[in-house]
C-alpha positions in Angstrom: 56.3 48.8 16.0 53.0 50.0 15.8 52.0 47.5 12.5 53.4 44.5 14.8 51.3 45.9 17.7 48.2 46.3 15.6 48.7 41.7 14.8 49.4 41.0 18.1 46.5 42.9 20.0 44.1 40.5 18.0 46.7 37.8 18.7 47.6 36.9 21.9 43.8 36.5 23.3 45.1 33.9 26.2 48.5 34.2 28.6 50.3 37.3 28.0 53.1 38.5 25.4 55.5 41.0 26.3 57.9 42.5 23.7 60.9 45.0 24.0 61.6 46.7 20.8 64.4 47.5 19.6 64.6 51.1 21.4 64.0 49.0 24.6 60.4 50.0 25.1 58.6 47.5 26.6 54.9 46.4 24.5 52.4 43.9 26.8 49.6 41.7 24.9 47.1 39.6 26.4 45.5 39.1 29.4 47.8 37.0 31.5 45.5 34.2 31.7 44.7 30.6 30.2 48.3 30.5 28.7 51.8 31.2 29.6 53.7 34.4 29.6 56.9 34.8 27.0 58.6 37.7 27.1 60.9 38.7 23.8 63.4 41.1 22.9 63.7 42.6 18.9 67.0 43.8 18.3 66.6 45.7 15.0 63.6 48.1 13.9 63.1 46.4 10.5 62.1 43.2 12.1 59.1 44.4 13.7 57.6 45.0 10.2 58.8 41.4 8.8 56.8 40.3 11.6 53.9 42.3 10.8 53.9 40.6 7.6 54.7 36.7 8.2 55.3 36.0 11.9 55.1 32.1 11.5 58.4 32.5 9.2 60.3 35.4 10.3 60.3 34.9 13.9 61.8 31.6 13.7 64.3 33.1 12.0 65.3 35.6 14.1 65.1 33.7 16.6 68.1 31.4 14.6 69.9 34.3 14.1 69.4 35.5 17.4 67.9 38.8 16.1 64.9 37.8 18.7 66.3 36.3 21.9 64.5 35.1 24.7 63.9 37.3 28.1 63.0 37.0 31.8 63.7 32.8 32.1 60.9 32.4 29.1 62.0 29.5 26.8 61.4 28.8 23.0 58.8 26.0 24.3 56.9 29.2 26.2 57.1 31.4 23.3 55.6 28.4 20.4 53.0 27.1 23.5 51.7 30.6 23.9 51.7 30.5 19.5 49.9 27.3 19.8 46.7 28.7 22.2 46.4 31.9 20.1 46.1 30.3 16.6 42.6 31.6 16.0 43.6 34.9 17.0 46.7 34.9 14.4 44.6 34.0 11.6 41.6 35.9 12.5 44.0 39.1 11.5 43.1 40.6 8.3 46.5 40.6 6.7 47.2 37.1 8.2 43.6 36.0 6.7 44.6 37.1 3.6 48.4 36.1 3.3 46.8 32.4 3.9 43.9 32.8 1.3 47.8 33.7 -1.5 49.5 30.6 0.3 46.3 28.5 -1.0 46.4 29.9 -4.4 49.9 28.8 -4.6 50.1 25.9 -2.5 50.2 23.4 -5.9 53.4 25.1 -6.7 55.1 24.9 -3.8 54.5 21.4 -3.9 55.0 20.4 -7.5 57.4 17.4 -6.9 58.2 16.0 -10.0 60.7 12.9 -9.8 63.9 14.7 -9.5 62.7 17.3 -7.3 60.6 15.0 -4.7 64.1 12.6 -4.8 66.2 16.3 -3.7 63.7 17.7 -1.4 63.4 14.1 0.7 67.0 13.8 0.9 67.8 17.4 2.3 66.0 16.4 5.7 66.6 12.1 5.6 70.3 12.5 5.0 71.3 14.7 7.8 73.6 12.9 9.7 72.6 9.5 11.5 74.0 10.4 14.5 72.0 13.4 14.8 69.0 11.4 14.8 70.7 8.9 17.2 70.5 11.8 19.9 66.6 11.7 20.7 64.9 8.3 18.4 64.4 5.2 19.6 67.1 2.0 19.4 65.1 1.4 16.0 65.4 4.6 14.9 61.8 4.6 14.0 60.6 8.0 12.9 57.1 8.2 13.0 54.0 8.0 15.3 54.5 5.7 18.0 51.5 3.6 20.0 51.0 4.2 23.3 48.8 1.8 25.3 49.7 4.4 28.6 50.5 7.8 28.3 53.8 7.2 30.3 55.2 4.0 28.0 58.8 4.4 27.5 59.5 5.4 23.8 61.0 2.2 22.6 58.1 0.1 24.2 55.7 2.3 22.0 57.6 2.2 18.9 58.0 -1.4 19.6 53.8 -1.7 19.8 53.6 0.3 16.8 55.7 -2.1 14.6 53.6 -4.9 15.7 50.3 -3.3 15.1 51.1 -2.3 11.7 52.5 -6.2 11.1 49.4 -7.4 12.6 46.9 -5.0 10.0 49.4 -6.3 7.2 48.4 -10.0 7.9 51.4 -11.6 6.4 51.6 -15.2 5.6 54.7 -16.8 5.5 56.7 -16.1 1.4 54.7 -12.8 0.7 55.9 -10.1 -1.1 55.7 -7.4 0.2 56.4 -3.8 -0.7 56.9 -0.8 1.6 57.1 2.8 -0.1 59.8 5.0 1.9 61.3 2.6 4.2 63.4 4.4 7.1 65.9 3.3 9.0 64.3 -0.8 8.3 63.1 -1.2 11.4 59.5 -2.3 10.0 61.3 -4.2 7.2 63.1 -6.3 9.8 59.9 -6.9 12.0 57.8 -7.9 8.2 61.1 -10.0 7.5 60.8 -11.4 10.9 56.8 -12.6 9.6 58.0 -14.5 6.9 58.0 -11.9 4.4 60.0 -10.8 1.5 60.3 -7.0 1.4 61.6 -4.7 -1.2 61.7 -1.5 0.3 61.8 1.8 -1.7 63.6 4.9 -0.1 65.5 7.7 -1.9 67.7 8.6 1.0 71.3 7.0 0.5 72.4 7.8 3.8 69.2 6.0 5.5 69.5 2.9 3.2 73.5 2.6 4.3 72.4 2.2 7.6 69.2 0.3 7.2 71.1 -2.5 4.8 74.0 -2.8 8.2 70.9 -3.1 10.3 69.2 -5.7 8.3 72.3 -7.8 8.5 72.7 -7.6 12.2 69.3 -8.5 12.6 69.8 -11.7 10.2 67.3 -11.0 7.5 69.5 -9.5 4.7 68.4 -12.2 2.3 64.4 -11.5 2.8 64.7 -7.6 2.9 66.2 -5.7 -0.8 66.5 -1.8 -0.3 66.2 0.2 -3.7 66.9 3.5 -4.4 63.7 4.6 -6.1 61.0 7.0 -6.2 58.0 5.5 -5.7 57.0 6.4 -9.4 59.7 4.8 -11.0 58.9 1.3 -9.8 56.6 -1.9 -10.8 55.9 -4.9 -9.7 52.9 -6.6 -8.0 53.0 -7.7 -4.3 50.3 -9.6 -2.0 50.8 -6.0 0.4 52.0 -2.6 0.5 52.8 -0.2 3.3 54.1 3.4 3.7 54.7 4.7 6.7 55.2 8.4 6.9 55.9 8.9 3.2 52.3 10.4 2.1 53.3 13.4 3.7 55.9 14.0 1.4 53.9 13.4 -1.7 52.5 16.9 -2.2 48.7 17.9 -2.9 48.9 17.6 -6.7 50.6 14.2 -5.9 48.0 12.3 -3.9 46.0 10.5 -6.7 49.4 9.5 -8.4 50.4 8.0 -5.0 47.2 6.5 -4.5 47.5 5.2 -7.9 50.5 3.9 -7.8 49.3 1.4 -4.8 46.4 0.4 -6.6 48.5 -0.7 -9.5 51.3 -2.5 -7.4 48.5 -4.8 -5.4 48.3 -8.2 -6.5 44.7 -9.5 -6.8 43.4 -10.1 -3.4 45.8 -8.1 -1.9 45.8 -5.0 0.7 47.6 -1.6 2.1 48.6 -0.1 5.0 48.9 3.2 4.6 49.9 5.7 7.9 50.2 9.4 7.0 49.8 12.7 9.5 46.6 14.5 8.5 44.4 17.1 9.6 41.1 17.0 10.8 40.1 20.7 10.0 39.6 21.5 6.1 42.5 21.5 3.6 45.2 24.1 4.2 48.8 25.0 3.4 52.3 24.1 5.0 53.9 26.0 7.2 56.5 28.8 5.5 58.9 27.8 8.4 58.1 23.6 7.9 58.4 24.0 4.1 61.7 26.6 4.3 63.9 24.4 6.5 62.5 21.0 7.4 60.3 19.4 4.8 60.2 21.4 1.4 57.8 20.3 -0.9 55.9 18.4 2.4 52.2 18.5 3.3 50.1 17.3 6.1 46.6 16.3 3.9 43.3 16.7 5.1 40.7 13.7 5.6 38.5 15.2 2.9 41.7 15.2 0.2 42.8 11.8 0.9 39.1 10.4 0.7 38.7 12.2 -2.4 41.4 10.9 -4.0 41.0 7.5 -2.9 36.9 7.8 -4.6 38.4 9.0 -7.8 40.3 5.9 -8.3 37.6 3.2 -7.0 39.8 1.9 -4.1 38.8 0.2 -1.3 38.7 2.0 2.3 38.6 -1.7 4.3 39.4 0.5 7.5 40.6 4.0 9.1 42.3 4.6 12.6 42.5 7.6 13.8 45.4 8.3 16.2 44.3 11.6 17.9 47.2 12.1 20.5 49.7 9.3 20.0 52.1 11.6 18.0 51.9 14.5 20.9 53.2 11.7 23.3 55.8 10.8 20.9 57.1 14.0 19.9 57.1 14.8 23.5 59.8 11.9 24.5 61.6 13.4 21.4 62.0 16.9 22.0 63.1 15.8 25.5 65.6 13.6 24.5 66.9 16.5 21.9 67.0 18.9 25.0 69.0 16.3 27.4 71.2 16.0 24.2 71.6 19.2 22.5 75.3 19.9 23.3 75.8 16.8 21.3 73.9 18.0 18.8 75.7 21.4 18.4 78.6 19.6 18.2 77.3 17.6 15.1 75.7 21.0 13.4 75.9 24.6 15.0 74.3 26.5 17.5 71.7 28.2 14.6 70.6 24.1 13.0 69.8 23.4 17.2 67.5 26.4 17.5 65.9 25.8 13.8 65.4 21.9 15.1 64.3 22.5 18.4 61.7 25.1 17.1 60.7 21.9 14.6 60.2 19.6 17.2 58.4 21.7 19.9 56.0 23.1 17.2 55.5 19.8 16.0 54.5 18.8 19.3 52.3 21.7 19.9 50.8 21.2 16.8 49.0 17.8 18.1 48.1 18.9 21.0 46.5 22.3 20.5 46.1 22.3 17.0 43.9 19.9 14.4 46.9 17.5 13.1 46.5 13.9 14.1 48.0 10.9 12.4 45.6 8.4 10.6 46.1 4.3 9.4 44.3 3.6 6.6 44.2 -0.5 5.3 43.0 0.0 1.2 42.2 -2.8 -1.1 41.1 -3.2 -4.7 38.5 -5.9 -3.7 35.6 -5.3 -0.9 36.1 -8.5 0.5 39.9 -8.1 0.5 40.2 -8.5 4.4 38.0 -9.7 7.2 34.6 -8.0 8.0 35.6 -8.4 11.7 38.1 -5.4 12.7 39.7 -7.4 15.8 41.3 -9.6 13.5 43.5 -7.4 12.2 43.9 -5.4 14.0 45.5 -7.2 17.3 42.9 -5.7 19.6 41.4 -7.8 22.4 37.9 -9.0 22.3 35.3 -6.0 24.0 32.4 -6.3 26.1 30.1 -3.6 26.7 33.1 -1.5 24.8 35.4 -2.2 27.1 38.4 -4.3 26.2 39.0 -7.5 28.1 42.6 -7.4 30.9 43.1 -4.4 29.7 40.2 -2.0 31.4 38.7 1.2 30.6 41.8 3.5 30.3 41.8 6.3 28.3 44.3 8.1 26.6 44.5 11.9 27.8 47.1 14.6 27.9 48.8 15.2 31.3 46.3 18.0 33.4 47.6 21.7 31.5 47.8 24.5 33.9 46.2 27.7 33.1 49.3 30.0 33.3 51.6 28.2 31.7 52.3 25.7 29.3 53.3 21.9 30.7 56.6 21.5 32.5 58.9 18.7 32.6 
C-alpha cells in the first residue's frame, strides 16, 4: 500500500480520499476541501500496486469487477468528480509523468486504423444494442453535442437546435448532393432531406444503418436519403457539401490528413464542409487506457493545433471555427441522468459489470468538459476562399448583434450551474 500511498499524497490536492485496504486499514488523502470526499474499499493486496502503476485503467476495472466497491453513501460520480479536480496532481507524479511520456511514443500504434480495423473497432461500440441507446438519447437518437441556447433546455429541444444549426452552416439549395461521412441513427440525413437535399450517407455500423433506413421511411424521405456501408476511404464521388458529425474522433492521429484529404477530394468546385469533432484545447495528448480498452478503441479526441496542421498541409480552406466550450457537459449531463433513472433497464439489456463500465463512460465523459480541456469544435472548410459568405450571420442562423449583444434574445451567457466547494454537483 505504501507505493499507492506514495501517488495519491501528490494526488488528491482538493476534497479528501479515503481508502481501506485490503487488511481494513483505513488511508486519508487530501485536505477535505474544494472537492468532494469518496471513500473506497480494495479488496485484494495486489490491486493496490496495479493502482500504483495505471490508476486511470485499473481502477475502473475493479470497480467493474467489484474488486473496489464504493463506501460510506460515496457514488462512482464522487469518486471520478474528485479524479476530475485532481488531474494535475495525477500527472504531476513522476511514474504517472512518465507512463504518459510511453503512451505518446506509442500513441500512432494504438491508433493505426487501417480499413478493416477502423470498420471493426467502430462497430464494437455503434452496434451495441439499439435499445440500449434508446434508454438515455433523445427521440432522434442523436449522439453528439447538442446546442443549448439555456443551460436548462430539455435534451430533444437542444438536439433539435443543433440539427438545424448544422443545416443552416451547410446552406443547402434545393437538388444538392450531399455527402455526410458516419451518419448515425439519420436524424441529420432526415432534417438535410427535409432541405431539399439528396444525401448519401456513409456509416459502417449495420445495426445503426437498419434502423436509420426504418427511420428515413417513416419520416418520408427514403427516396432523397441512400445509406452505404463504407469506410470513408473506400468511397468517391463529388458532392456540392460534406458533413461529419462525430466521426473525426474516430479517425486516429496518423489518420487526420487522409480524412482531411479525403473531403477535399469529394468537394465539388465551389463547394463546402461541415465538419464537428470533440477536441482539446490543451496540447496534443493520448486516449484514455480505460476510453481506448472498452469504449472507443482506436478513438482520439485531436487537439486544435493537429487538426490546423493538417488542414495547412493540404491547402484547405478554414471559412470558419465554433467553438462549443460547455454544450457537451450539458449534454452528457441529461445523458448520464437518463442512464441512472434507467439503469435497471439497462442491466437487463447487458449485465450488472457493462452498467458500471458505461456509467463510468458517461460520467467521465461529463467530467471531462467541465473540469478538464475537451470541448467540441464546428469547423466549415472549402477548397475556394470565397466558397461561402464573408458575413458569418449568414450561415450561421445567428440573429443580427448590436453592441455584441444579439437582438430578442439578450445578454445570456452560458455557465455551469454554481459548484459547491465540498462536493461535486447534485441532482
Amino acid at each position: 500500500m505504501w507505493l499507492l500511498a506514495n501517488l495519491l499524497r501528490s494526488f488528491v490536492k482538493r476534497g479528501r480520499l479515503r481508502v481501506f485496504d485490503a487488511d481494513g486499514e483505513l488511508h486519508e488523502f487530501g485536505p477535505g476541501t474544494n472537492g468532494p470526499t469518496a471513500t473506497v474499499r480494495l479488496h485484494d493486496r495486489k490491486l493496490a500496486y496495479t493502482l500504483f502503476l495505471n490508476p486511470e485503467l485499473y481502477a475502473p476495472e475493479a470497480y467493474m469487477d467489484d474488486r473496489l466497491t464504493l463506501e460510506d453513501g460515496t457514488t462512482i460520480y464522487d469518486l471520478l468528480y474528485l479524479h476530475s479536480v485532481n488531474l494535475d496532481g495525477l500527472y504531476g507524479h513522476p511514474i504517472q509523468t512518465a507512463l504518459h511520456r510511453l503512451w505518446m511514443v506509442f500513441r500512432r500504434h494504438q491508433q493505426k486504423n487501417d480499413v478493416d480495423r477502423a470498420k471493426k473497432q467502430a462497430r464494437h461500440h455503434y452496434d451495441l444494442n439499439t435499445d440500449f441507446y434508446r434508454l438515455f438519447l433523445d427521440d432522434g437518437l442523436n449522439y453528439s453535442c447538442a446546442y443549448f441556447n439555456d443551460p436548462e433546455d430539455s435534451l430533444e429541444d437542444a438536439q433539435a437546435l443543433k440539427l438545424a444549426r448544422l443545416v443552416d452552416k451547410m446552406a443547402i439549395e434545393p437538388g444538392m448532393k450531399v455527402l455526410e461521412i458516419g451518419g448515425g441513427w439519420g436524424s441529420l440525413a432526415i432534417e438535410m432531406a427535409r432541405a431539399g437535399a439528396h444525401v448519401t450517407s456513409l456509416n459502417v455500423s449495420p445495426e445503426q444503418v437498419a434502423i436509420a433506413e426504418e427511420r428515413v421511411r417513416d419520416a418520408g424521405v427514403d427516396g432523397r436519403v441512400n445509406f452505404v456501408l463504407k469506410d470513408y476511404r473506400e468511397f468517391e464521388g463529388q458532392f456540392e457539401r460534406v458533413i461529419s458529425v462525430g466521426m473525426m474522433e474516430h479517425v486516429g492521429i496518423g489518420h487526420l490528413e487522409e480524412y482531411f484529404r479525403k473531403v477535399k477530394e469529394v468537394l465539388a468546385p465551389g463547394g463546402h464542409a461541415v465538419i464537428h469533432s470533440i477536441g482539446r484545447s490543451s496540447p496534443p495528448g493520448t486516449t484514455s487506457p480505460f476510453i481506448r480498452k472498452y469504449i472507443f478503441p482506436g478513438g482520439y479526441v485531436p487537439a486544435l493545433s493537429e487538426t490546423f496542421a493538417a488542414l495547412e498541409r493540404l491547402g484547405i480552406w478554414v471559412s470558419d471555427v465554433e467553438i462549443l466550450r460547455l454544450h457537451y457537459y450539458y449534454t452528457l449531463r441529461h445523458w448520464r441522468r437518463r442512464f441512472e433513472k434507467n439503469r435497471e433497464k439497462a442491466r437487463q439489456i447487458y449485465d450488472e459489470r457493462f452498467c458500471r463500465m458505461w456509467e463510468t463512460y458517461l460520467i467521465g465523459a461529463e467530467l471531462s468538459f467541465l473540469n478538464d480541456t475537451h470541448m467540441v469544435f464546428q469547423l466549415i472548410l472549402s477548397n475556394e476562399r470565397d466558397a461561402i459568405p464573408i458575413v458569418r450571420r449568414t450561415y450561421v442562423g445567428d440573429e443580427p448583434v448590436v453592441a455584441g449583444v444579439p437582438k430578442e434574445r439578450g445578454a445570456r451567457r452560458l455557465r455551469p450551474q454554481p459548484l459547491p466547494a465540498q462536493s461535486p454537483p447534485t441532482d
